[in-house]
C-alpha positions as CSV (number, residue, x, y, z in Angstrom):
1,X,95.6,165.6,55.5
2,X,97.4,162.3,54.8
3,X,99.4,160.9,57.5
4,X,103.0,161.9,57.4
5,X,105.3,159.2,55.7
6,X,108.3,159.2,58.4
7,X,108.4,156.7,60.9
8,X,111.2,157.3,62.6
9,X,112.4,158.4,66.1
10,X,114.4,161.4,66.0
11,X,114.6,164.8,67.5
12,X,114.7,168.1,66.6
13,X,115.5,171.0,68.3
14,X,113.3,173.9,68.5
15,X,114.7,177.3,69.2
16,X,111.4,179.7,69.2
17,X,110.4,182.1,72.0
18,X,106.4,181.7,72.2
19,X,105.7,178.8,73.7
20,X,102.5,177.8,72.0
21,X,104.9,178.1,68.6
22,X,106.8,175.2,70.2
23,X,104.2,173.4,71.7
24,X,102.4,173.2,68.5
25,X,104.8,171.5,66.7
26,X,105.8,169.7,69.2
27,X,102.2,167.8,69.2
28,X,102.5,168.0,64.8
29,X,105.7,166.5,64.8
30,X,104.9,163.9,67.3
31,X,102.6,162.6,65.0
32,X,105.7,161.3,62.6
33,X,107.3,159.6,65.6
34,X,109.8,163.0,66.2
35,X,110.3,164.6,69.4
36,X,111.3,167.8,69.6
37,X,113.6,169.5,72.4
38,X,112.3,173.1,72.6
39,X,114.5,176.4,73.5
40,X,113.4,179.6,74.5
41,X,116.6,181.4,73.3
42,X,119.1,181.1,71.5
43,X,122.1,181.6,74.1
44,X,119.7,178.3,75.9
45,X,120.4,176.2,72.7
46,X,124.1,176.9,71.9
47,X,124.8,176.6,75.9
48,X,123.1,172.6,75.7
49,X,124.9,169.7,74.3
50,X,124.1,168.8,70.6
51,X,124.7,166.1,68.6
52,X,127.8,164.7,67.6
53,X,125.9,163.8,64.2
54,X,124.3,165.5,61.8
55,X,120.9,166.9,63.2
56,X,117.5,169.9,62.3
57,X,117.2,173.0,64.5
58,X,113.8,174.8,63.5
59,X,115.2,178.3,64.4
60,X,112.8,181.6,64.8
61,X,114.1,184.7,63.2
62,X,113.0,187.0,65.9
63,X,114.5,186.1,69.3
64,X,115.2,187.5,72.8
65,X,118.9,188.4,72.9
66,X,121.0,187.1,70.2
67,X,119.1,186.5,67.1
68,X,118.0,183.9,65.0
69,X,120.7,185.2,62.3
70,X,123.2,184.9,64.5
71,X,122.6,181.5,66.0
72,X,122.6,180.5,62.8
73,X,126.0,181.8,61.9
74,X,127.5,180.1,65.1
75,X,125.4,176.9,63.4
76,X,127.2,177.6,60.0
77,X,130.7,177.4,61.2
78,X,132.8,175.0,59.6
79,X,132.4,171.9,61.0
80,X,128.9,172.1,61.8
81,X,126.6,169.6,61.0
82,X,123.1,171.7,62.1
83,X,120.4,171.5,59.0
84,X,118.7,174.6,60.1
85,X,114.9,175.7,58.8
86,X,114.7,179.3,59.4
87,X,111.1,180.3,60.9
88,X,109.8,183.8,60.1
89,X,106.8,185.9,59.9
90,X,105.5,187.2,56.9
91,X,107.6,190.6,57.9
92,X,111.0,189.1,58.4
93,X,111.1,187.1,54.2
94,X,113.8,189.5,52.9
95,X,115.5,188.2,56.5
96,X,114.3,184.5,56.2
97,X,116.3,185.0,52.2
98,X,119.2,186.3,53.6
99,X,119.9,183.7,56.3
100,X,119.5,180.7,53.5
101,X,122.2,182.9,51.3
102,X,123.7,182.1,55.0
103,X,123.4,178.7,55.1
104,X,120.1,178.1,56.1
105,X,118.4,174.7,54.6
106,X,114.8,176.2,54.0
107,X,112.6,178.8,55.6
108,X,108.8,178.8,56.8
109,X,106.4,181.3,57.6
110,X,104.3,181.7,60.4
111,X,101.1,180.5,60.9
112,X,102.6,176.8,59.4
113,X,100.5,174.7,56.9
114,X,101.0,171.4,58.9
115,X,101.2,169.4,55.6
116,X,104.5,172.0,54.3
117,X,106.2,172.1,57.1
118,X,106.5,168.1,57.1
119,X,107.1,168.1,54.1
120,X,110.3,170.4,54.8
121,X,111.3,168.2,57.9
122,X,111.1,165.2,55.4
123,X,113.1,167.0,53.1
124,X,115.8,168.5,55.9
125,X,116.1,164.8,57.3
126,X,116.8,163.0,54.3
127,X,119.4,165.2,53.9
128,X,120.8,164.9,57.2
129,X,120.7,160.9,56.2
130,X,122.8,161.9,53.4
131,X,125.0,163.8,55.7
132,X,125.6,161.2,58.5
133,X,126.3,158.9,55.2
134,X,129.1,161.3,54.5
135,X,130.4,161.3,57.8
136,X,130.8,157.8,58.3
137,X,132.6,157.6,55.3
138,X,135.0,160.5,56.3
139,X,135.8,159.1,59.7
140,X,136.3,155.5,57.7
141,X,138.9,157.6,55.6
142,X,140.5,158.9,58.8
143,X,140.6,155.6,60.4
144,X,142.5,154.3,57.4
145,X,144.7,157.6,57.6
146,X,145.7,156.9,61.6
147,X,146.8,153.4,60.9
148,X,149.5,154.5,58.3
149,X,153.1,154.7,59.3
150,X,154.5,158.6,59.9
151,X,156.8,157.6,56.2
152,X,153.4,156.4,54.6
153,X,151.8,159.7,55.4
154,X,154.5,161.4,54.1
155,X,154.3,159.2,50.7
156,X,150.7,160.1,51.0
157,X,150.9,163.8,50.9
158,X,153.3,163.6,48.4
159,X,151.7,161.2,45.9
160,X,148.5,163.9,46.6
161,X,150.5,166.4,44.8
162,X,151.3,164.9,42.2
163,X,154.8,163.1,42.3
164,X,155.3,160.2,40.4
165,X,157.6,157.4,42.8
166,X,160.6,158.4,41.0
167,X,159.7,162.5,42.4
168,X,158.8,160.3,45.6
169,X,162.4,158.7,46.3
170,X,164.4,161.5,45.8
171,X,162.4,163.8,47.9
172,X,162.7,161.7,51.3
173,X,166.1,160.1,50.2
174,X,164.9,156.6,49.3
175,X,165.1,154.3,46.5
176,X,162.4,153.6,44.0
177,X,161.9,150.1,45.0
178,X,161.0,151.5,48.2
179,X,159.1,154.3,47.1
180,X,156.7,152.1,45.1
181,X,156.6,149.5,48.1
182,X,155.3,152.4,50.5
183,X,153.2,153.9,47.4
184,X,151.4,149.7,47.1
185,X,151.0,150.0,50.9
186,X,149.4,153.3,51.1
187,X,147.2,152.4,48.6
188,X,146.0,148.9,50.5
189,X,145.6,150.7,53.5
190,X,143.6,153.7,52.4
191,X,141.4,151.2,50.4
192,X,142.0,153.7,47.1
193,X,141.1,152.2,44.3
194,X,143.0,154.9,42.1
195,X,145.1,157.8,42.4
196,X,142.1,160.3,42.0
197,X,140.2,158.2,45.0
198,X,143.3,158.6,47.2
199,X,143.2,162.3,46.2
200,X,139.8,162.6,47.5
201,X,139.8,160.5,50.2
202,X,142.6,163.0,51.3
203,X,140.4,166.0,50.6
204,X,137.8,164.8,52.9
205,X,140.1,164.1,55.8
206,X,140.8,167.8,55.5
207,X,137.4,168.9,55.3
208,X,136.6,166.3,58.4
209,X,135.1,168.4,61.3
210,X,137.4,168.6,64.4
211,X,136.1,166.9,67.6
């Protein structure tokens, strides 16, 4: 087998009940410079602190107490930035199928071929790049947001919905000039280039996860 392309240092959490399972890729994954924090349940994962940024939790199927499924649904929430691969034995595929119609990233079936399952880390962590991309543009947007004035969020919210400054003035009792001075400023502030950016710009601070 070639030698895995990452080389990076990152961890992933393990959530698998046999501990040769974990220990095993635990040494494969060291290999690509990845550490891996293993969990014997998954009551043991969800109690520990996780990361504030996107991250992979390879998650067993088949688990003492609450199941893999149902981690994963706590992982699945909104706001959740877990990029889960779903590990099942050959019995539990119609499962493994269900829990990616559930949000899972990819699944993999026990006993692992070394050379797919990296390439499915590979594939879950450039993803998560593309994630923690995303989030450091939303909490730019949000950043931008806190620094308007409470009458620029309320020009905000309304230009979002369409009203033209005109719409703008007479709904909070201003004049145009006004309207269109707070309208220039919004725009600076956010750093929207257009109308349409502003609107999604606003669309990801809504979809931004809550801390």
């Amino acid at each position: 087998m070639d030698p895995p392309s990452m080389a990076r240092d990152v961890t992933i959490f393990v959530v698998d009940d046999e501990a040769q399972v974990s220990d095993s890729l635990a040494l494969l994954l060291a290999t690509a410079d990845i550490r891996v924090a293993s969990f014997a349940s998954g009551e043991a994962f969800l109690a520990a602190e996780r990361p504030r940024e996107p991250y992979c939790v390879l998650l067993d199927v088949r688990l003492p107490g609450m199941s893999g499924l149902e981690v994963l649904r706590r992982l699945s929430a909104p706001g959740s930035n877990a990029v889960v691969i779903i590990i099942t034995g050959h019995g539990d595929v119609p499962t493994a199928v269900s829990a990616m119609r559930a949000g899972a990233f990819h699944f993999i079936e026990k006993p692992f071929d070394s050379e797919v399952l990296i390439e499915l880390v590979e594939e879950a962590l450039a993803h998560i790049d593309r994630l923690a991309d995303d989030l450091a543009r939303t909490e730019r947007v949000c950043e931008c947001f806190n620094a308007l004035t409470p009458r620029e969020k309320e020009v905000l919210e309304l230009l979002v919905e369409g009203f033209p400054s005109k719409l703008v003035a007479h709904k909070l009792g201003i004049s145009i000039r006004t309207a269109e001075h707070h309208r220039a400023a919004v725009m600076k502030k956010m750093r929207a280039r257009t109308l349409s950016h502003l609107v999604r710009m606003r669309l990801s601070i809504a979809a931004a996860p809550r801390g």
